[in-house]
Structures are given as structure tokens and as C-alpha cells.
C-alpha positions as CSV (number, residue, x, y, z in Angstrom):
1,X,65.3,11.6,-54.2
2,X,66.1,8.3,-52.6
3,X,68.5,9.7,-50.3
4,X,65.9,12.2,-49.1
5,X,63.7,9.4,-48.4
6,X,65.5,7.2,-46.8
7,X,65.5,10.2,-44.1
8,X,61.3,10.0,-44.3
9,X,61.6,6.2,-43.8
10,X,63.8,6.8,-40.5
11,X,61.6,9.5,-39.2
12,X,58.1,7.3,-39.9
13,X,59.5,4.2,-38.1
14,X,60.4,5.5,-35.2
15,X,57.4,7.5,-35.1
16,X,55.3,4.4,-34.8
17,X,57.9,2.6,-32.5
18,X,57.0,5.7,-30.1
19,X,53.1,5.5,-30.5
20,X,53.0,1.5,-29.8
21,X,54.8,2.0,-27.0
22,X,52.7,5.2,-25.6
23,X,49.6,2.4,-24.1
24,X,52.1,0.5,-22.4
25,X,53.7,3.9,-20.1
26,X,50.6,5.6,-20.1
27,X,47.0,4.7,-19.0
28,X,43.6,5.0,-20.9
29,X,45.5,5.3,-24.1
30,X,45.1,2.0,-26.1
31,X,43.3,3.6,-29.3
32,X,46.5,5.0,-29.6
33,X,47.5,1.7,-31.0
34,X,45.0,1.6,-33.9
35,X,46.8,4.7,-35.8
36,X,50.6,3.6,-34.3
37,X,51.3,1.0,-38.1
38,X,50.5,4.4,-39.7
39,X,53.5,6.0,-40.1
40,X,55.4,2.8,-40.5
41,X,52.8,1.6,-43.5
42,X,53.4,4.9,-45.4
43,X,57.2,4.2,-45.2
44,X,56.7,1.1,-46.5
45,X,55.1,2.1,-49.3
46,X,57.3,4.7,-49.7
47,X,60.3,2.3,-49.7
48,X,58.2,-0.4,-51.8
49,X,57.3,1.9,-54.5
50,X,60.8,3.5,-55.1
51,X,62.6,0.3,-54.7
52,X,64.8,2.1,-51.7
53,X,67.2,-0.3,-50.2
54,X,68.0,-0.6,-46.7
55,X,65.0,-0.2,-45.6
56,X,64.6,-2.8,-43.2
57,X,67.3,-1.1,-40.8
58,X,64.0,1.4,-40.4
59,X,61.8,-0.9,-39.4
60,X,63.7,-2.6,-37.4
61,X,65.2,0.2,-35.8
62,X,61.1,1.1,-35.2
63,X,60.2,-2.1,-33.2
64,X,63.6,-1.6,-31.5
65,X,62.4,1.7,-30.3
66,X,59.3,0.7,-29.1
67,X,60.6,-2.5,-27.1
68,X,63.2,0.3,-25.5
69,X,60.7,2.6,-24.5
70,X,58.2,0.4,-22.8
71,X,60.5,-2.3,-21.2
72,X,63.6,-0.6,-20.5
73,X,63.1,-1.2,-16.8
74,X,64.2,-4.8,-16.9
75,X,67.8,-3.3,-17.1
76,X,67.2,-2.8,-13.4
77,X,67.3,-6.7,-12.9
78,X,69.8,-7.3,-15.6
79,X,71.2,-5.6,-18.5
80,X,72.8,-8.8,-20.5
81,X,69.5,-9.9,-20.1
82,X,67.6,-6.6,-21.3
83,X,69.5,-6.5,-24.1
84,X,69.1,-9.6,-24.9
85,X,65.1,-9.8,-24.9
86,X,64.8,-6.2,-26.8
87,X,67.2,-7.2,-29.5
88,X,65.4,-10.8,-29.8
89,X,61.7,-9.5,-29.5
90,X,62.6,-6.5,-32.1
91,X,64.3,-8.8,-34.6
92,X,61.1,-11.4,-34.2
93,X,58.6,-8.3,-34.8
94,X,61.0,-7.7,-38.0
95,X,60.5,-10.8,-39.2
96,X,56.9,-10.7,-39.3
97,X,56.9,-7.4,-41.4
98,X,59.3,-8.4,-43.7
99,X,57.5,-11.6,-44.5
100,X,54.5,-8.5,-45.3
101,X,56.4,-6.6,-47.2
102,X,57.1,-9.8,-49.5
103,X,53.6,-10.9,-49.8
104,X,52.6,-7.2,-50.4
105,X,54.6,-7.8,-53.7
106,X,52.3,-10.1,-54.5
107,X,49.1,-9.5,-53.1
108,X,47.0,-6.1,-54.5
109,X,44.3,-4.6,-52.5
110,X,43.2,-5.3,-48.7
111,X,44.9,-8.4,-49.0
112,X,48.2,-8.1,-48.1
113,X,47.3,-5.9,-44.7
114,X,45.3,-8.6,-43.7
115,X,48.5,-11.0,-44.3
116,X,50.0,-8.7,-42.0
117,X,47.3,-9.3,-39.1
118,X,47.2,-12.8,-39.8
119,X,50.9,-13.2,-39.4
120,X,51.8,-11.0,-36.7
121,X,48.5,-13.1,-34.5
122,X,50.5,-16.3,-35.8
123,X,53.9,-15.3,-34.0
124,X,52.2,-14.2,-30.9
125,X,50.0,-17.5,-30.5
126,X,53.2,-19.8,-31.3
127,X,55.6,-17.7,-29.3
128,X,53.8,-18.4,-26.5
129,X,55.0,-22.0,-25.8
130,X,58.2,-21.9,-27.2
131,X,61.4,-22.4,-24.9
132,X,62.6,-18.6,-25.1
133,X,59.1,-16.1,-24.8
134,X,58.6,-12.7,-24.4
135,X,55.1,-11.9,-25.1
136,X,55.1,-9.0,-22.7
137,X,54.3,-7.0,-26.0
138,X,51.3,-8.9,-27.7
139,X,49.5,-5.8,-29.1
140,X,46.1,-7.0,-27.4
141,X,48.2,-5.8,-24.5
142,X,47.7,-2.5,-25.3
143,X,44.3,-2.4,-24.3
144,X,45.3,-3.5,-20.7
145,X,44.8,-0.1,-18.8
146,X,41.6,0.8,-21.0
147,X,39.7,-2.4,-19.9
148,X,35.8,-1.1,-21.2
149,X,37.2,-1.3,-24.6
150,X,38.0,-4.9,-24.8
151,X,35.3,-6.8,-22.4
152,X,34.8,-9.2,-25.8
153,X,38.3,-10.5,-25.0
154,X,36.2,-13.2,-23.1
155,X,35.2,-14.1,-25.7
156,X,37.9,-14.1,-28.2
157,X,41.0,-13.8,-25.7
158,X,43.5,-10.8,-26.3
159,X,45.2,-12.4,-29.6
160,X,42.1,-11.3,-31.1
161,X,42.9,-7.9,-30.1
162,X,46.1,-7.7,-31.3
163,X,44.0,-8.3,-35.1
164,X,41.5,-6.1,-34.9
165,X,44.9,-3.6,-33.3
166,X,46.2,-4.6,-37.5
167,X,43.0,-4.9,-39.1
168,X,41.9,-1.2,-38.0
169,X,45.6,-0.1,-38.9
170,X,45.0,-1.2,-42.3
171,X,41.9,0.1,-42.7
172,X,42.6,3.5,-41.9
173,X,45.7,3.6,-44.0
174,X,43.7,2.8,-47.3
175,X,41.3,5.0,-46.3
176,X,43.6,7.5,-45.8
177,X,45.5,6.6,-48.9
178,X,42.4,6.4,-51.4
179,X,42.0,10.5,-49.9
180,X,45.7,11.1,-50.9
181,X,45.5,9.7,-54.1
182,X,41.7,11.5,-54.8
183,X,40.5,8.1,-55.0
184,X,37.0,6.8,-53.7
185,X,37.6,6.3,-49.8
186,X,34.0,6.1,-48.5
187,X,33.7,2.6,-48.4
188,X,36.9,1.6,-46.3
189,X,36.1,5.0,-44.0
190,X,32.8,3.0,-43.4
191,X,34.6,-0.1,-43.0
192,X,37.7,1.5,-40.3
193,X,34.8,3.5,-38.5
194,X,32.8,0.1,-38.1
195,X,35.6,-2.0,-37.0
196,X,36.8,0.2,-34.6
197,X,33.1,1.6,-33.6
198,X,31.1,-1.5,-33.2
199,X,32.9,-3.7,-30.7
200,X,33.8,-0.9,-28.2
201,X,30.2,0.2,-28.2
202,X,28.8,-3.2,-27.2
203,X,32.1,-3.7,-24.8
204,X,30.8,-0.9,-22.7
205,X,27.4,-2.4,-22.7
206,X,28.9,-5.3,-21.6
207,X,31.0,-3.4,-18.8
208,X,27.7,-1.9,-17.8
209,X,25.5,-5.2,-17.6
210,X,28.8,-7.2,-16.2
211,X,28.7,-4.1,-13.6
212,X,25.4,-5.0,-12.4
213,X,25.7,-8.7,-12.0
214,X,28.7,-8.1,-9.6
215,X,25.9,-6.1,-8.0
216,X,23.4,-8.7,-7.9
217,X,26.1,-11.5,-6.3
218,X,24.6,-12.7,-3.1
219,X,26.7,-11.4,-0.1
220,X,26.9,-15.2,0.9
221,X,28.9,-16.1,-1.7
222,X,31.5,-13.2,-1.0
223,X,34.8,-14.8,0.4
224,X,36.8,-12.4,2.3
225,X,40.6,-12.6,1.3
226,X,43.8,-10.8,3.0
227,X,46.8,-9.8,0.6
228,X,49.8,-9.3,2.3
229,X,52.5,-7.0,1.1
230,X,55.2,-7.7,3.3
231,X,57.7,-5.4,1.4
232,X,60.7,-6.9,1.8
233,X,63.4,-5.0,-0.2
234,X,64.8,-7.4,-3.1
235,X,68.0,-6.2,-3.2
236,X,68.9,-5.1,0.2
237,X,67.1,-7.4,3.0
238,X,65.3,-10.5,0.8
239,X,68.3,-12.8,0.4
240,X,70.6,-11.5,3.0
241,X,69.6,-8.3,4.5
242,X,66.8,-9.6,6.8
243,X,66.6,-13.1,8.2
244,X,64.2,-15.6,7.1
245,X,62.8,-15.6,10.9
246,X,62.4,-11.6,10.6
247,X,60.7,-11.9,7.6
248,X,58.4,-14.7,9.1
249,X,57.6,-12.3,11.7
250,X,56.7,-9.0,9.2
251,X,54.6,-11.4,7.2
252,X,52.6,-12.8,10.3
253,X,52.5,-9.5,11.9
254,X,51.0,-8.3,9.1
255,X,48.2,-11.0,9.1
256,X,47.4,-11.2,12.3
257,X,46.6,-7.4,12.4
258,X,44.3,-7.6,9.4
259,X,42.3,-11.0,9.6
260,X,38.7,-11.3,10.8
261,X,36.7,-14.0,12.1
262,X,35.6,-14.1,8.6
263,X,38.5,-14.4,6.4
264,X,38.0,-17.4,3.9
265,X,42.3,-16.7,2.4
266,X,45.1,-15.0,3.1
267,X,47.9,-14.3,0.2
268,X,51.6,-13.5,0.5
269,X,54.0,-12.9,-2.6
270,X,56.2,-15.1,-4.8
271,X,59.8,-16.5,-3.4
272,X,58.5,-15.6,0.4
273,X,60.5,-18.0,1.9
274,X,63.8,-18.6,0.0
275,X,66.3,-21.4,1.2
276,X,69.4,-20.8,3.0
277,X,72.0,-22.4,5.2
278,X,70.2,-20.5,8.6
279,X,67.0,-20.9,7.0
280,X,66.8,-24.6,5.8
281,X,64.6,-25.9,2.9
282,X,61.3,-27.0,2.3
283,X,61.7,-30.5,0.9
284,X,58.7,-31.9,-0.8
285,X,59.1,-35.1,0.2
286,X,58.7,-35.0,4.0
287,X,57.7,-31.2,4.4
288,X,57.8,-31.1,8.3
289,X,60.6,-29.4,10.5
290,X,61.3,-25.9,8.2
291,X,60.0,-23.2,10.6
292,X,59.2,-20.8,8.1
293,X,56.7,-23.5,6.9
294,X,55.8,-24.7,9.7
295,X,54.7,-21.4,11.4
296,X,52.8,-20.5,8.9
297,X,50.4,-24.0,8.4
298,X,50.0,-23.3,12.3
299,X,49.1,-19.9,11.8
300,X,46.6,-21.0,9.2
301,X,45.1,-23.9,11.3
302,X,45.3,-21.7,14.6
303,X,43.1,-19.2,12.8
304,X,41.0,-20.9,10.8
305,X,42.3,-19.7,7.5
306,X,43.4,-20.8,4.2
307,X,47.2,-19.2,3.4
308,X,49.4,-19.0,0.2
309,X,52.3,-18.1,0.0
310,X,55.8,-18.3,-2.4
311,X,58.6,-20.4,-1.7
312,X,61.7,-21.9,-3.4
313,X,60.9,-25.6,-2.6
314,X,62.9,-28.9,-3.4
315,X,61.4,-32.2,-3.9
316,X,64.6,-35.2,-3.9
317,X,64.3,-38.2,-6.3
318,X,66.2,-40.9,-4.2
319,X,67.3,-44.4,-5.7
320,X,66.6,-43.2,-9.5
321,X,69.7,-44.0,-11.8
322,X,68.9,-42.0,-14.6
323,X,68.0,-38.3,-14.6
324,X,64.7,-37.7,-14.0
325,X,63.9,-34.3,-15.4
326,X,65.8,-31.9,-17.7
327,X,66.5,-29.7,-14.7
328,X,67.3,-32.4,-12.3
329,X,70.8,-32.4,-10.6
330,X,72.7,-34.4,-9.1
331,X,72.5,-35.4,-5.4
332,X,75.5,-37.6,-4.9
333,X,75.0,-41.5,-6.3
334,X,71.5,-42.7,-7.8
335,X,70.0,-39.2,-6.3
336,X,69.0,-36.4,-7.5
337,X,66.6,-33.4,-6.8
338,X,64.4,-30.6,-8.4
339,X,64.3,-27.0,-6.7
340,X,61.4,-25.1,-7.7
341,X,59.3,-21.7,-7.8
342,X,56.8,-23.0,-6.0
343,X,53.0,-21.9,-4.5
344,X,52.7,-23.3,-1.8
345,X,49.1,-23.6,0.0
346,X,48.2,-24.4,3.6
347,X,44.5,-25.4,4.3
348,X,42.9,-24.5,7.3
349,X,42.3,-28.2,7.7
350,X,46.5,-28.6,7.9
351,X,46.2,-29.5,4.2
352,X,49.1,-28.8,2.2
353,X,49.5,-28.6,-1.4
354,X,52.2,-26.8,-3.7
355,X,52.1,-25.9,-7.4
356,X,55.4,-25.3,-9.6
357,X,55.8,-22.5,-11.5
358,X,55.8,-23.6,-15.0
359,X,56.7,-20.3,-17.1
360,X,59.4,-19.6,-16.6
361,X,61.8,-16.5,-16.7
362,X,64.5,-17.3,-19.2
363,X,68.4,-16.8,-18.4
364,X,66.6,-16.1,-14.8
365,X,64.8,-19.1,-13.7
366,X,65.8,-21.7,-16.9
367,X,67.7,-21.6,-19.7
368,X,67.4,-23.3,-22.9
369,X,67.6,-27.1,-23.2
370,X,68.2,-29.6,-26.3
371,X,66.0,-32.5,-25.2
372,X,68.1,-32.7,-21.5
373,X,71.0,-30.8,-22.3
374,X,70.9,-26.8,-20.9
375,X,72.8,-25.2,-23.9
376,X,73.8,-21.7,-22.0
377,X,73.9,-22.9,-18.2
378,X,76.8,-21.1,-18.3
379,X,75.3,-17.7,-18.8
380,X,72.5,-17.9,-15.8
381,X,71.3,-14.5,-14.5
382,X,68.8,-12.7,-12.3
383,X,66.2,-11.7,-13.8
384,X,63.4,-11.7,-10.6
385,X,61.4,-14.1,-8.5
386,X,63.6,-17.1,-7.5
387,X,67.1,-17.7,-8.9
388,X,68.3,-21.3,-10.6
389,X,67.3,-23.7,-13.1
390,X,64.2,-24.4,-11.7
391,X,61.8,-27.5,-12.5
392,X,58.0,-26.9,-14.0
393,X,55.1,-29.3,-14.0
394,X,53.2,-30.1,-17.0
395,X,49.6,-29.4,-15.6
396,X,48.1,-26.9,-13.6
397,X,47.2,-27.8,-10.2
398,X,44.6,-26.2,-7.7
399,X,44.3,-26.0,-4.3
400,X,41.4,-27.6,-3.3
401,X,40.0,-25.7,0.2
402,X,38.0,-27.8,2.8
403,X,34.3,-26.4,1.7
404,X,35.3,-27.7,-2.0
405,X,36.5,-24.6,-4.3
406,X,39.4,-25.1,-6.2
407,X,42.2,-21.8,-6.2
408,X,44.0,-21.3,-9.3
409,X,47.3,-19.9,-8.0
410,X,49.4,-18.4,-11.3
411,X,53.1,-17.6,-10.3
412,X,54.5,-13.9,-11.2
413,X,55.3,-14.0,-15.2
414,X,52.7,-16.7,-15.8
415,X,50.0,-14.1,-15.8
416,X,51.0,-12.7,-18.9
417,X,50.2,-15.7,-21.0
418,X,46.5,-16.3,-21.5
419,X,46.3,-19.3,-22.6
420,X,48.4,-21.0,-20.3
421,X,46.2,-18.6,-17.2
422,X,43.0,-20.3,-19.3
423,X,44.5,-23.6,-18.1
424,X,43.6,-23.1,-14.8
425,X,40.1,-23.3,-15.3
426,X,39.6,-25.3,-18.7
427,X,41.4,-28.4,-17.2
428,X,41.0,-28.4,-13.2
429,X,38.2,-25.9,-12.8
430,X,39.0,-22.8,-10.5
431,X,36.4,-20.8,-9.8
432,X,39.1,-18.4,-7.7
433,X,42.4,-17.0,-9.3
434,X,45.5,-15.9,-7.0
435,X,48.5,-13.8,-8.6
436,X,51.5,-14.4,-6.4
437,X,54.7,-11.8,-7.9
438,X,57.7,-9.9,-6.9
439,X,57.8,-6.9,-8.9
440,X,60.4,-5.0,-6.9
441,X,63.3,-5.9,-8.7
442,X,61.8,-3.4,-11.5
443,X,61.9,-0.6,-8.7
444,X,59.2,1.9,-9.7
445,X,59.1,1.8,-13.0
446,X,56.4,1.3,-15.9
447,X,57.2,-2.2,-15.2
448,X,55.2,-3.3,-12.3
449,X,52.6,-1.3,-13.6
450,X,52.0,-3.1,-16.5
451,X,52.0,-6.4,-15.3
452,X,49.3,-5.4,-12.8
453,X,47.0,-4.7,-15.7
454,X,47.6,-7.8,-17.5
455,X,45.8,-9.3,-14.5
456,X,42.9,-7.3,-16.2
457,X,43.1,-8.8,-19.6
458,X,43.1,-12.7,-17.5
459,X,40.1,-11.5,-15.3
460,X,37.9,-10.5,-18.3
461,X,39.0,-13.9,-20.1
462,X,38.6,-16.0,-17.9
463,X,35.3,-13.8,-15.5
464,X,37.4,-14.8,-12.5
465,X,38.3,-12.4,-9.7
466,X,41.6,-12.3,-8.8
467,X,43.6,-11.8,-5.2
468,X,46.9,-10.5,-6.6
469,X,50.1,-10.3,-3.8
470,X,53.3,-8.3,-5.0
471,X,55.9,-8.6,-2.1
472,X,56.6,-4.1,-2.8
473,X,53.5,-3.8,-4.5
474,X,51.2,-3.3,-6.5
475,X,49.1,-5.7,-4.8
476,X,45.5,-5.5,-5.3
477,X,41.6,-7.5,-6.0
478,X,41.1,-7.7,-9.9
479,X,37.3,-8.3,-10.2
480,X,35.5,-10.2,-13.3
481,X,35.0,-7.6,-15.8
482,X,38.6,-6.3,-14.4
483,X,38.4,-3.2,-12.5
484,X,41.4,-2.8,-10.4
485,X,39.8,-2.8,-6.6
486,X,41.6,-1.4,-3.4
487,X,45.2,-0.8,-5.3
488,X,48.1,-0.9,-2.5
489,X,50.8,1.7,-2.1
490,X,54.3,0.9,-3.9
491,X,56.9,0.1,-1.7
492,X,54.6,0.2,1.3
493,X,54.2,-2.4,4.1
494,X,50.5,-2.9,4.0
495,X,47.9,-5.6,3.3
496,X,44.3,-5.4,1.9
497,X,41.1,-7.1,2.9
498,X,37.9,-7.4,0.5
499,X,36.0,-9.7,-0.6
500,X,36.1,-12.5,-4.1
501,X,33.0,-14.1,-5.6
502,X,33.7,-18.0,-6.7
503,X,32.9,-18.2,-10.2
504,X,32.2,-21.6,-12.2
505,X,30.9,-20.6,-15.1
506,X,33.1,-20.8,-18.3
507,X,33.6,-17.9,-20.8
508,X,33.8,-18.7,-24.4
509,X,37.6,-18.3,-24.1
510,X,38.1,-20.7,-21.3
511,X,35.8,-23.3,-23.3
512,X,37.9,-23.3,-26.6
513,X,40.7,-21.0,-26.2
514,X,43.1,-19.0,-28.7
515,X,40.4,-19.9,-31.8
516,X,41.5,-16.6,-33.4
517,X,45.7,-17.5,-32.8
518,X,44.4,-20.7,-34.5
519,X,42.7,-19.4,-37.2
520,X,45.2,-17.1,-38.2
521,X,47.8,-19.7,-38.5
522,X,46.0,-21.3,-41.2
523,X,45.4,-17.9,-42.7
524,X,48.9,-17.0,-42.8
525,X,50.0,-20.7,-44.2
526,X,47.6,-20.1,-47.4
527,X,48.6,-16.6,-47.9
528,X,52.4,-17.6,-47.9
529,X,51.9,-20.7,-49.5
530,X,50.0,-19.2,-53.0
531,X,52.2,-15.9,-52.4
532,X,55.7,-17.9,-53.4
533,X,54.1,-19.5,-56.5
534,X,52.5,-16.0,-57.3
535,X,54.5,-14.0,-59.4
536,X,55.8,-10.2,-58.1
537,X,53.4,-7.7,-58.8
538,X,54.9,-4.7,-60.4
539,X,54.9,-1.9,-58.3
540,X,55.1,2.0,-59.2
């Protein structure tokens, strides 16, 4: 018997490993994730109720699956560091459900599902600042490509999804259970068809009415922006294969042919200019004499138009004894310097501003530290965007354009975490949002698809629009209620013009943030708390 369900157990996990993964490779598919615990909550009970052993290889071996399926493209970058994040992000997922399966023991009814929600929402609010992060999975994710679904994230912010994701899980599986066991079920049917009914009804009315106040924006207010895509081959011609002067002159090319009279911004990619012995730096300090940078703030001031663009930058800490940063290094005595992943911004006035990239891509762009000592320096790889130890800043900073709005400028990964995107307009105010990413090191894969739609879920947080450069593409103009406008070919020199509405207004998410990843940490703290003084519930 228990060697015939052990095989069940198997089969059900991996089963829902493949369904949670199915939104993530496939679009308009995110109510796929509100049946995807199914099968792995029926092998739990299975396993619970006839005390089979081992069972945590299943579920394991479930989450393992799923974190294969839809981020198997990173191997393309690096496979130490692939296998590094699935194995990690798996056993962290594992975690969370074994910590259900013991309060489940001591919990009967609803109560024990809704220990699973509150946990899982915990790990994926905490995870978010810790040192090592990979929330590329947060289950409100899955919702990315099947944005008329979830226009309440502004309100709540996507941890909320990933609840409701557990919460409708676990409704459905009683319901489904009470059927099995000839039990009443009509009351939790009511309850699943409710929480799954009622909030994507009024999110499409919400899409709708969203829909016609982009219509009723006053043309005045339109700013027209220019994303350039110079396309620039990672591997062959970035950091070797083309010059940095030839790759000024496809990016400039490229903007010239495309900008109007009108044009309010222009946009390039991440890492656009990357140091080199031909090439120079861009030092901080005095940042005059690099021709990369200095061709491009008299492009911008020549044509009367604002320009980001990516660049590894360095900024020197002279006369300092002591170092001055984590990722400081030395610079021969009392010296030292930072290099960074760094936005840089040139006003049309000759302004010039740059903002660090401050998350990170671990074993990539950082490693881990204890307090200022890197622990596996040792073991740095390449991962995308810049290469290094790089340096972060603990703020976000705007560019601040010479008629007054204020441009939020997130660097490639940082769009994936909403609270730290939230930042951008909470503490400094952007009423304009820039993406700035290299996703060709994923070649074309699921991978730079997805993190194109995550620039979505931070448009309908935050009701921002968003100008979104990807050096081989997907570049694109994510709008407030995050429609995907005037999507650019993959691996495709090209560049898009369109127009961006400022936006000052604060969304309910922006004014007090992850309430839901709060809430559910104290949630989770009572229910663990009471559940190891409780004693086990038997279970047949």
C-alpha cells in the first residue's frame, strides 16, 4: 500500500511543479496557478494520513521541477550559477511547506491552508532584502502576462497575489475534498467561486475605467520618448567584438534617425558603455574627457534632449585610510574606489546625474559579505549586465529634468522587486519610470520574456508608465494599467518612439507598501507560535 503510494506522491508533485510553471512559459495562463497546489495538497494528505515517509523528496523534487522548467535559461549565462539558484530557491520553497505540513498536524479545518498562505507571503516579503534573492518566482508573478486579472495589485502589490494564488488553492481542495468524502461542500464551493470571482470581475472594471482615463490624458501632457535598441551581441561584439567608438556610433545613429523636434527622452540599455583599456572610464569624480560620455551629453545638449543610458562607472575615494564601503578596493595607499552598474542621465541643460544599481545580481554583480568581508569572492561569475563586485547606494535617486519631473530609472533585475521599484516614487517622487536591461545573455528564451511582463505588475503598482530599453530586446512603453505598447523585435536593431504621461498621484501601494507581506508575517508568527505548544492532532 505504502509502496504504491509513494509512486502517487511522485506523480502528484511533479504534476504541480509543471502547472506553476505553465504561467511563467506561456501567456494568458495565470488561473492556471489557482488549481497548480492541487495535486501536491492531495499528496500531502495522502502521505499525512498514512504516515508514508520520505515524502519530502516529492515535494521537493516538485518545486525543483517547476524552478527547472521556467528558469532553465539562466544556464545560458552560467550553469554553476543556474544550479545554484534552482537548488537554493527549490529547497527555500520546501521549507515553507514543510513548516505546513507540521502545523497541519496541529491545526484542523481551513486553518492550516491558510498557514500555508500566510507563510509562503512571509518568505517572499523577507526574501526580498536579504543578501542572496531570487524572487523571480513570487507566485503573484504568475499573473504577469494576464494583466486584467490583477489591476487591484495597486492596491495591495503582487505579494497579495501570491495569497489569494494559496488561499483559492485551498479553497478548492476542501471543496473538492468535502465532494470526495460525500461531505457538505456547498459552502467552501461558494467561498472558492467568490474568492476567485469577485476580484477579477471588478479588476476588469477597473482595466476598463483605467482604459478610459489614459484616454482622457491631455495630449499636452504626453512626453515623447525614444528607446533605443542598439543590439549589440553580449557574447560576441559587447566586450570585445565591437569597439566602444563603434558602438557609440550604432547607438547615435540610431537616435539621430528617430528623434523629433519634439522628443522630451531618449533611452539606451544597461552596461552601454563598459570600461576598457581603449575605451577609458567614466570616473565620478571629474566625469569630463571619456568620449563615450562625452559624445553623448553633446548629443543630448546639441539636440535638445534628455538621454539615459547604462554604464559601468567608477567613483575614487582619495585620502581615506580606512575602507570606505564593503565593495571598495584598493587603489594603491590611503585610496580606494567603487566601480558601479550605473544609470547614467544627461540633461538637455548639460546636467549630469548617475544612479547605482542597488540589487544586485548575486555571484554576478556581488557576492555575499559578513559585515565587510566577501565570503565567496572567490567564486565570482557572469551572470548578465555588468561584471564585478559592484557598489549600491542606499536610496533611490531621480533624475530631475530641466522643466521639473523627476525620472525613476530602475536598473535591469531591480524591476522584479516591487517594493524596492515602490521606492522610486514613495521616497523621491517619480512621476516617470525608465527600465534600462540587457536580456541578451538569456538568448531567446522564456527568459527575457518574463522579465518584460514584470514591468506590468510595477506599472499597475505603482500607475506609472514605463520607457523600457533592452540592448537585443524586448524593449517596449509599459503604460499605467500595464499594457505592453509598441513591443520591439528580438535581436533586432531598432528603436521606438511614443509618447509617456507624468503621473504624480500615488496608488495605495506606493503610499504604504507590502501591508499584506506585513500582515502575513504576524500571521504566520501566531500560527507557529500556538502550533509548537499544541499538541499533534491525530490523523487517520
Amino acid at each position: 500500500m505504502k509502496k504504491n503510494s509513494l509512486g502517487k506522491l511522485w506523480i502528484l508533485s511533479l504534476i504541480s511543479g509543471l502547472l506553476l510553471a505553465v504561467p511563467y512559459i506561456y501567456p494568458h495562463c495565470g488561473l492556471v496557478s489557482l488549481v497548480a497546489f492541487l495535486p501536491l495538497l492531495a499528496a500531502e494528505r495522502i502521505a499525512t494520513e498514512n504516515g508514508i515517509r520520505h515524502f519530502g523528496l516529492c515535494y521537493y523534487s516538485g518545486f525543483l521541477l517547476w524552478n527547472i522548467v521556467a528558469t532553465w535559461w539562466i544556464w545560458y549565462a552560467t550553469p554553476a550559477g543556474t544550479v545554484a539558484a534552482i537548488i537554493l530557491n527549490s529547497l527555500q520553497m520546501a521549507v515553507v511547506f514543510r513548516l505546513f505540513r507540521f502545523l497541519r498536524k496541529r491545526y484542523a479545518g481551513f486553518f492550516p491552508y491558510l498557514a500555508l498562505a500566510a507563510l509562503w507571503c512571509t518568505w517572499e516579503h523577507l526574501y526580498q532584502d536579504w543578501q542572496v534573492t531570487w524572487p523571480w518566482l513570487n507566485l503573484g508573478n504568475s499573473f504577469a502576462q494576464s494583466i486584467k486579472h490583477i489591476q487591484w495589485y495597486e492596491v495591495t502589490g503582487s505579494t497579495a497575489g501570491s495569497f489569494w494564488i494559496l488561499l483559492a488553492n485551498g479553497l478548492i481542495f476542501k471543496t473538492l475534498l468535502n465532494i470526495a468524502e460525500r461531505r457538505k461542500a456547498g459552502w467552501w464551493a461558494l467561498g472558492a467561486t467568490l474568492l476567485i470571482a469577485v476580484p477579477i470581475v471588478l479588476s476588469h472594471i477597473r482595466y476598463a475605467e483605467y482604459g478610459k482615463k489614459i484616454a482622457s490624458f491631455s495630449p499636452s501632457s504626453a512626453k515623447e520618448v525614444v528607446i533605443l535598441q542598439p543590439n549589440i551581441d553580449p557574447y560576441q561584439d559587447k566586450f570585445g567584438g565591437k569597439t566602444q567608438r563603434q558602438q557609440d556610433q550604432i547607438l547615435l545613429d540610431l537616435a539621430k534617425a528617430n528623434l523629433t523636434d519634439s522628443t522630451f527622452l531618449a533611452v539606451a540599455p544597461e552596461t552601454f558603455f563598459n570600461p576598457s583599456r581603449t575605451a577609458g572610464n567614466i570616473l565620478e569624480n571629474y566625469p569630463v574627457g571619456n568620449p563615450t560620455l562625452d559624445s553623448i551629453r553633446s548629443f543630448s545638449a546639441g539636440n535638445n534632449v534628455n538621454f539615459i543610458f547604462g554604464a559601468v562607472t567608477q567613483l575614487n575615494y582619495p585620502g581615506v585610510e580606512n575602507k570606505p564601503t564593503r565593495s571598495a578596493r584598493p587603489m594603491g595607499a590611503y585610496s580606494w574606489y567603487d566601480l558601479f552598474n550605473t544609470a547614467v542621465f544627461s540633461g538637455r541643460d548639460s546636467s549630469l546625474s548617475f544612479y547605482h544599481k542597488s540589487k544586485l545580481v548575486v555571484m554576478a554583480e556581488t557576492v555575499p559579505y559578513i559585515g565587510n568581508t566577501s565570503v565567496l569572492g572567490f567564486l565570482g561569475l557572469d551572470l548578465g549586465g555588468g561584471f564585478g563586485n559592484f557598489g549600491i547606494q542606499s536610496y533611490r535617486g531621480l533624475f530631475v529634468t530641466d522643466d521639473g519631473h523627476k525620472i525613476g530609472s530602475a536598473v535591469c533585475y531591480e524591476s522584479v522587486f516591487p517594493n524596492f521599484f515602490r521606492d522610486y516614487i514613495k521616497d523621491d517622487g517619480a512621476d516617470l519610470m525608465t527600465i534600462i536591461t540587457n536580456d541578451g545573455w538569456w538568448k531567446n528564451t522564456s527568459g527575457h520574456i518574463q522579465h518584460l511582463h514584470y514591468a506590468s505588475l510595477r506599472a499597475i503598482e505603482t500607475r506609472r508608465d514605463i520607457a523600457r530599453s533592452a540592448n537585443t530586446g524586448t524593449s517596449a512603453i509599459v503604460n499605467q494599467r500595464g499594457d505592453i505598447l509598441q513591443p520591439s523585435p528580438w535581436w533586432e536593431e531598432c528603436a521606438i518612439r511614443g509618447s509617456v504621461y507624468p503621473n504624480k498621484e500615488e496608488t495605495p501601494f506606493v503610499k504604504y507598501g507590502d501591508i499584506i507581506g506585513i500582515i502575513c508575517c504576524w500571521i504566520s508568527a501566531a500560527f507557529l507560535l500556538i502550533g509548537v505548544f499544541t499538541r499533534r492532532r491525530r490523523l487517520s
